[in-house]
Wavefront OBJ file of the C-alpha trace (Angstrom):
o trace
v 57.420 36.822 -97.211
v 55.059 36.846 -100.274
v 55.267 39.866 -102.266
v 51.604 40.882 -102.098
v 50.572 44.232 -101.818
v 46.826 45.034 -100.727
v 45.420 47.757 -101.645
v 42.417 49.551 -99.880
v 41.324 51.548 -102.439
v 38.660 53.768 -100.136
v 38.003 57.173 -101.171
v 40.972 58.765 -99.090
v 42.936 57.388 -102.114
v 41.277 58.162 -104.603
v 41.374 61.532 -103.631
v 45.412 61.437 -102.942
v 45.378 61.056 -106.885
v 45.369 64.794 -107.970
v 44.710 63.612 -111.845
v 41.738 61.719 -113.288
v 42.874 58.367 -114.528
v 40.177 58.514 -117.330
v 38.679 62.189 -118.366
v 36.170 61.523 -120.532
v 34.395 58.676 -119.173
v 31.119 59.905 -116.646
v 31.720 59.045 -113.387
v 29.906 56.003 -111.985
v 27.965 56.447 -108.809
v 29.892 55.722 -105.706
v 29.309 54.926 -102.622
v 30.569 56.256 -99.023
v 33.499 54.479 -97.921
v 33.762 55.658 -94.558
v 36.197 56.727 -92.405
v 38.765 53.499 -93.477
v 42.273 54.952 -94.979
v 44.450 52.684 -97.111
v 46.327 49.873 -95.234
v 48.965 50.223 -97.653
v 49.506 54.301 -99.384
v 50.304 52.814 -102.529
v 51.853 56.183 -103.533
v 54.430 55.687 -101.364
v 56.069 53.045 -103.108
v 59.019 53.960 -104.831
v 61.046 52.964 -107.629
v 64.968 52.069 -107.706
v 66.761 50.651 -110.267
v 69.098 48.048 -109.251
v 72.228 50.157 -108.351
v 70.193 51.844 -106.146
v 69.304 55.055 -108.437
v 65.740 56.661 -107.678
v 63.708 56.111 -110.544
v 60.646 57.093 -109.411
v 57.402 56.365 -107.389
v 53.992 54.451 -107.882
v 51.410 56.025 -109.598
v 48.459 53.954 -109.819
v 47.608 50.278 -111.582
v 45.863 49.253 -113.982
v 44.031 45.486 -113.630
v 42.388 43.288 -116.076
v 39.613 41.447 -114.113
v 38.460 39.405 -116.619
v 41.998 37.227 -116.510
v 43.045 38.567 -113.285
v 46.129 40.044 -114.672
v 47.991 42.780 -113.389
v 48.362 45.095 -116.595
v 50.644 47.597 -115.927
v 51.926 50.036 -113.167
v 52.259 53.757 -113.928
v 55.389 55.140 -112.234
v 55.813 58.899 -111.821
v 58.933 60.744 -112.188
v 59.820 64.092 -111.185
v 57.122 66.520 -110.014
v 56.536 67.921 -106.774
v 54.735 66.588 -104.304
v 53.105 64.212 -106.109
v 51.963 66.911 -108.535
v 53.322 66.869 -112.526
v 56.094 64.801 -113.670
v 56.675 62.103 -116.103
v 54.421 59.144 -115.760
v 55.717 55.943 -117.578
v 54.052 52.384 -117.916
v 56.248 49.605 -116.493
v 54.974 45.403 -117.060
v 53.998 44.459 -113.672
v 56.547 41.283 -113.796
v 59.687 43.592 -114.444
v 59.617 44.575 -111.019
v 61.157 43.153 -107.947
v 59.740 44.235 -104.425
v 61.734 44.326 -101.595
v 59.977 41.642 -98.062
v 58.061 44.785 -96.970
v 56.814 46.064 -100.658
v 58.268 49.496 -99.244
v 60.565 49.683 -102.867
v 60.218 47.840 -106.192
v 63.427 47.310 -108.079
v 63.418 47.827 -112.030
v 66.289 46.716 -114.386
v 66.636 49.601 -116.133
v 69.367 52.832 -116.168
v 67.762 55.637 -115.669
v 68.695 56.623 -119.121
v 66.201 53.608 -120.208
v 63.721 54.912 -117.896
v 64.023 57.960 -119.173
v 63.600 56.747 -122.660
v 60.668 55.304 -121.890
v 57.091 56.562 -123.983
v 55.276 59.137 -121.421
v 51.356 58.479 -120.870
v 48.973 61.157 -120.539
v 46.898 59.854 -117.927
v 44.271 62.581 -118.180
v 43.668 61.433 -122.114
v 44.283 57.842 -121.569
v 42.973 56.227 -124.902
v 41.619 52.918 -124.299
v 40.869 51.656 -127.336
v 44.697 51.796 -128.422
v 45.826 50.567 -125.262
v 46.681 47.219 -126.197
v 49.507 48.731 -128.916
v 50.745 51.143 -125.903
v 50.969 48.488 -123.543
v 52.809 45.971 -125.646
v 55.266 48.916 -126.613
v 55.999 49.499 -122.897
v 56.664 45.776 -122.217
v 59.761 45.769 -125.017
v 60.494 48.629 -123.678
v 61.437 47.310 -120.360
v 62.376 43.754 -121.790
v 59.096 41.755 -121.632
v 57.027 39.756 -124.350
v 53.528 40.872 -123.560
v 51.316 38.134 -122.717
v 48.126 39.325 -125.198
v 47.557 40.143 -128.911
v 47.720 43.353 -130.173
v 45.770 44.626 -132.569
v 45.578 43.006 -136.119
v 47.093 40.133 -134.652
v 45.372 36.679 -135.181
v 44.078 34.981 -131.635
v 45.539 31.641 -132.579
v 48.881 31.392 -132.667
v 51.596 29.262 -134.942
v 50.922 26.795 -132.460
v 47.802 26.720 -132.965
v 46.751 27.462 -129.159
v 44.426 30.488 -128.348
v 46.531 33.434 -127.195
v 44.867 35.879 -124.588
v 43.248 39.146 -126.031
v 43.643 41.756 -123.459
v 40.184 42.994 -121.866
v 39.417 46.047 -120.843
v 42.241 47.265 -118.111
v 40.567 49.529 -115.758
v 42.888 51.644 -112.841
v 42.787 50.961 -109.224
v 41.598 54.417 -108.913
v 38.552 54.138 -111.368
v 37.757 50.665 -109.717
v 37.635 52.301 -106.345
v 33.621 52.743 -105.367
v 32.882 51.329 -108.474
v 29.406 49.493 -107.784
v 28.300 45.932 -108.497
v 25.400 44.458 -109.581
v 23.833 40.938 -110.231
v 22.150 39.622 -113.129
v 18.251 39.910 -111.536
v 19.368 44.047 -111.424
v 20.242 44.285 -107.587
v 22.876 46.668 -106.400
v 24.945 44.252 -104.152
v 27.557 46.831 -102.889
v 30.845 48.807 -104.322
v 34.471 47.836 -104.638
v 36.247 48.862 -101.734
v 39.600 46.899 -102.141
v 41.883 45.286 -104.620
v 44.311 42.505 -103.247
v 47.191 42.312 -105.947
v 50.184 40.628 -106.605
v 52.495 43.391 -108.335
v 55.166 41.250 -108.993
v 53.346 37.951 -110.405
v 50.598 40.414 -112.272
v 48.426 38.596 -110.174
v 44.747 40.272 -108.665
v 43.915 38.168 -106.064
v 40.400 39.008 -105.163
v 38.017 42.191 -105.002
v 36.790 43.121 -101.797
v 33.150 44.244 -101.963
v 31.393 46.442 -99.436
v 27.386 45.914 -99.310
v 24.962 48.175 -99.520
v 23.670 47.976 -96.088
v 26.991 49.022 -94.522
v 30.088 49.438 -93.772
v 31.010 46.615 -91.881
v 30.045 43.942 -94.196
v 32.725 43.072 -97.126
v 32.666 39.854 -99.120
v 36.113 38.523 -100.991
v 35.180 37.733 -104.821
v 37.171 36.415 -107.178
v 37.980 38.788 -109.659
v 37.505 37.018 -112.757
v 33.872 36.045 -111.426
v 32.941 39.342 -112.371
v 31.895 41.627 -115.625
v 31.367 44.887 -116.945
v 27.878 45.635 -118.022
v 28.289 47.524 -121.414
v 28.672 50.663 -119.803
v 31.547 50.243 -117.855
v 30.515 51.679 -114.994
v 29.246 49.051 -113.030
v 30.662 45.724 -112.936
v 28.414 42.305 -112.941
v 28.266 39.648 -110.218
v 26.401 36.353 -110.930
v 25.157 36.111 -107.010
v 21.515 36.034 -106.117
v 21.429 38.742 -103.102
v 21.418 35.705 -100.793
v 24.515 33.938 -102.440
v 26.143 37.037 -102.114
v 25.527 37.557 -98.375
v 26.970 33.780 -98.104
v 30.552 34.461 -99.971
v 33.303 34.488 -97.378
v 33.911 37.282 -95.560
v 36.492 40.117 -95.198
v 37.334 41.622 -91.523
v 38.973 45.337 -91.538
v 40.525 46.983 -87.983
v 41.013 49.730 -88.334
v 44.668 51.643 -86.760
v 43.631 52.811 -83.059
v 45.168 53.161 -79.905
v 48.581 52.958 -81.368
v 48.196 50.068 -82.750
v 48.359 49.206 -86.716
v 45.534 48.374 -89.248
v 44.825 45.032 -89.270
v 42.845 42.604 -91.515
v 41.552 39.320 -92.318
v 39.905 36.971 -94.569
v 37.286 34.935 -93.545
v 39.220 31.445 -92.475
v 39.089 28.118 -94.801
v 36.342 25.738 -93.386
v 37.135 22.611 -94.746
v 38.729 19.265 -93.357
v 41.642 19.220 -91.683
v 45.208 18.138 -92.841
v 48.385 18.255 -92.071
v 49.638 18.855 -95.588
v 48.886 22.602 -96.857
v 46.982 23.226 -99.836
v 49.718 24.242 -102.284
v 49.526 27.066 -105.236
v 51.847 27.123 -108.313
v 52.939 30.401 -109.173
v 53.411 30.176 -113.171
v 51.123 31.074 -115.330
v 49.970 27.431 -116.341
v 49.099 26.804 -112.800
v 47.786 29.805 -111.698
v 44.933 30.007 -115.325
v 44.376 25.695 -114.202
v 43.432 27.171 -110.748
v 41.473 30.332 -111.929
v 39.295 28.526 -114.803
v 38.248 25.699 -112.131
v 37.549 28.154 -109.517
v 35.380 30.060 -112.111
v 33.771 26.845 -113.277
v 32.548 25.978 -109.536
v 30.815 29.449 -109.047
v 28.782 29.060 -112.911
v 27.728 25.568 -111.351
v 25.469 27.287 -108.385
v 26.307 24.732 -106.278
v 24.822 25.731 -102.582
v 26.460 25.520 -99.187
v 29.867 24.817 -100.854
v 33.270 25.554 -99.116
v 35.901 24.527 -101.751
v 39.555 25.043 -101.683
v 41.311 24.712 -105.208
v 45.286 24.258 -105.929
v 47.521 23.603 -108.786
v 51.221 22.505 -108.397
v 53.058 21.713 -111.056
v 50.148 20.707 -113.502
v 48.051 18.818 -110.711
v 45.377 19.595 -109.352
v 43.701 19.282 -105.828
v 40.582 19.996 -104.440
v 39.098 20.061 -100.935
v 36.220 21.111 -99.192
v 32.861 20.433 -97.854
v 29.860 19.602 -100.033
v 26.167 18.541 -99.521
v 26.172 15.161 -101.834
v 28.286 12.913 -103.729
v 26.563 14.267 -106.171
v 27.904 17.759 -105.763
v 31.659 16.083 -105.465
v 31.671 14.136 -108.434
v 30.037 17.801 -110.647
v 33.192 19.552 -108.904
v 35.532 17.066 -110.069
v 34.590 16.517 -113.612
v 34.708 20.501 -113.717
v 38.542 19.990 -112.725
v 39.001 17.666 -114.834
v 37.435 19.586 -118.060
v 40.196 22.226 -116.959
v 43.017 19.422 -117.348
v 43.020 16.079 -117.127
v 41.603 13.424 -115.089
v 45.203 11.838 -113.996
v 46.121 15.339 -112.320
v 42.907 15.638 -110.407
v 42.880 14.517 -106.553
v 39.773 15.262 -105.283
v 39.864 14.929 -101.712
v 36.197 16.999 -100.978
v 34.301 15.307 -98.843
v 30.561 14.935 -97.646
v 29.186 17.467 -95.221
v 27.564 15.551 -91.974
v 24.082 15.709 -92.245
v 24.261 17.356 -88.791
v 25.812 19.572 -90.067
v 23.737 21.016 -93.189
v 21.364 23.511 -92.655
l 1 2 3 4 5 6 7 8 9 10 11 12 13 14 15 16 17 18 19 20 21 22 23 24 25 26 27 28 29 30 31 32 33 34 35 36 37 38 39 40 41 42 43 44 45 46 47 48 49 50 51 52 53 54 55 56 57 58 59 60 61 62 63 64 65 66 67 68 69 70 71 72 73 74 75 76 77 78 79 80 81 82 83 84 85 86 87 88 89 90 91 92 93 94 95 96 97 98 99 100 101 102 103 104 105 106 107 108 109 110 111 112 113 114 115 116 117 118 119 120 121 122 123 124 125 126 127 128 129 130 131 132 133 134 135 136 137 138 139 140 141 142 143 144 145 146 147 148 149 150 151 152 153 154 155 156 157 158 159 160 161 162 163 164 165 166 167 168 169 170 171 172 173 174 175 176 177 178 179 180 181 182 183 184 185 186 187 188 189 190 191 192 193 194 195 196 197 198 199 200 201 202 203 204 205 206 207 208 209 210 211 212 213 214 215 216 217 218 219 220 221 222 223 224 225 226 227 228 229 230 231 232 233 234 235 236 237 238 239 240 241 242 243 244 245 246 247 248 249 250 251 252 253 254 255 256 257 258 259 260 261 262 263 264 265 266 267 268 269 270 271 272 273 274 275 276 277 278 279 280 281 282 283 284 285 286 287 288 289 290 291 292 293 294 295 296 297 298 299 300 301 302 303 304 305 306 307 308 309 310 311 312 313 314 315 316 317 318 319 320 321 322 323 324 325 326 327 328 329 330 331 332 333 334 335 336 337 338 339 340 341 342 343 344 345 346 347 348 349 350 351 352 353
């Protein structure tokens, strides 16, 4: 079983939180989420180390949406009830989860987790976080994957190194509402899908404004904060927006558990599954391409991107050959054109609207 964990950050959770994430900041405007509880309480996760010691529980998470990176998870020791205790900041790819994410596994004695540098979550600085952050991944045994401060982007090997954007928590995120570029509210974040384990954020799940029932799956690094950082940035005309595939949430009744869906794939038909590399190479290849097909505006698309092992492949529906041939040269800026297959093909003209 994949080790994803999705999180339905409504404002039930939030609320389960007892201490602001960031204090000083104004609260954005947020929208009513409804009746919907969390598929998954993420609070209920707990901590063991290997040797089965209790370490500790979940927290919250903090998510970089500009690289869709999981940053770090806050873990919370002692307390009661949820209330007080130690919280700690553990790398996201330190932990192991367990086939039903119920427990995450750590490497650590508890006499390392105990040693570990407390943050204040109430006076979270964010301007030093980058320092904090890289101190908590030594901590626990990992090389963090950005600069820190003072530290040139370009490394010895003269390839770029990643700077580390601004890391917002799941709980902050949660409401948080999005805009597009011609100044139209399009709806507020109602979900994070994350991969805790790979550091991975799937996709944001965005609720539009004209109700509950409608929820559109973005990638997350298609969208921004606006200087404020209280709204984040979509580059979606109203009507591209309404268009992005959709997100179906049931809702535990009768006895029976929450369910949910994504809207499905509508492209041609194979027996060979689209496959995803899971390292970091792979999973950037797949991220910039996919990024590089929404800046193109390309209408009535349906694309499907993976990368496995350095290659890439691409599938899907488009209008023109036109459209096909933009798609792949946009795969191939991201690598070469020896790795690309693209196997898109033309939509029927019956078939276009």
């Amino acid at each position: 079983m994949q080790s994803k964990l999705l999180l339905l950050a409504g404002l039930a959770f939030a609320a389960s939180l007892t201490t602001p994430v960031i204090a000083d900041e104004p609260a954005p405007e947020r929208a009513e989420m409804g009746k919907t509880k969390t598929v998954y309480p993420l609070r209920h996760v707990e901590i063991n180390n290997l040797q089965g010691d209790r370490l500790g529980r979940i927290r919250d998470v903090t998510v970089d949406l500009v690289h869709g990176r999981v940053v770090e998870v806050f873990v919370v020791s002692g307390g009661f009830l949820g209330m007080g205790g130690k919280v700690v900041s553990v790398p996201p790819t330190a932990l192991i989860t367990d086939d039903l994410n119920e427990v995450y596994f750590l490497n650590a004695t508890p006499a390392v987790f105990k040693a570990a540098p407390e943050v204040d979550l109430s006076n979270r600085d964010t301007t030093g976080d980058n320092t904090r952050i890289a101190a908590a991944y030594r901590h626990f045994g990992r090389e963090p994957y950005f600069t820190e401060t003072g530290e040139p982007v370009v490394g010895a090997d003269k390839l770029p190194r990643t700077t580390l954007s601004h890391s917002t928590s799941l709980t902050r995120l949660s409401g948080l509402p999005v805009w597009n570029l011609q100044g139209e509210q399009l709806g507020n974040v109602w979900s994070v899908s994350i991969d805790i384990a790979k550091a991975n954020v799937r996709h944001v799940i965005v609720m539009a404004k004209d109700g509950y029932r409608s929820k559109s799956v973005i990638p997350a690094r298609a969208l921004r904060y606006d200087p404020s950082l209280n709204r984040l940035v979509l580059d979606d005309t109203a009507a591209e927006f309404a268009a992005e595939p959709q997100y179906e949430f049931t809702p535990a009744t009768h006895g029976n558990m929450a369910s949910s869906r994504e809207e499905p794939y509508e492209g041609p038909h194979t027996n060979v599954a689209l496959e995803q590399g899971t390292d970091a190479r792979d999973t950037e290849r797949t991220q910039l391409i996919k990024t590089g097909i929404r800046s193109a505006k390309i209408q009535n698309r349906t694309i499907q991107v993976g990368t496995l092992n350095g290659r890439v492949t691409l599938r899907g529906w488009v209008d023109t050959e036109a459209e096909k041939t933009q798609i792949g040269q946009i795969a191939i800026n991201a690598s070469r054109a020896e790795v690309v297959d693209n196997q898109i093909e033309i939509r029927p003209a019956s078939a276009k609207h």
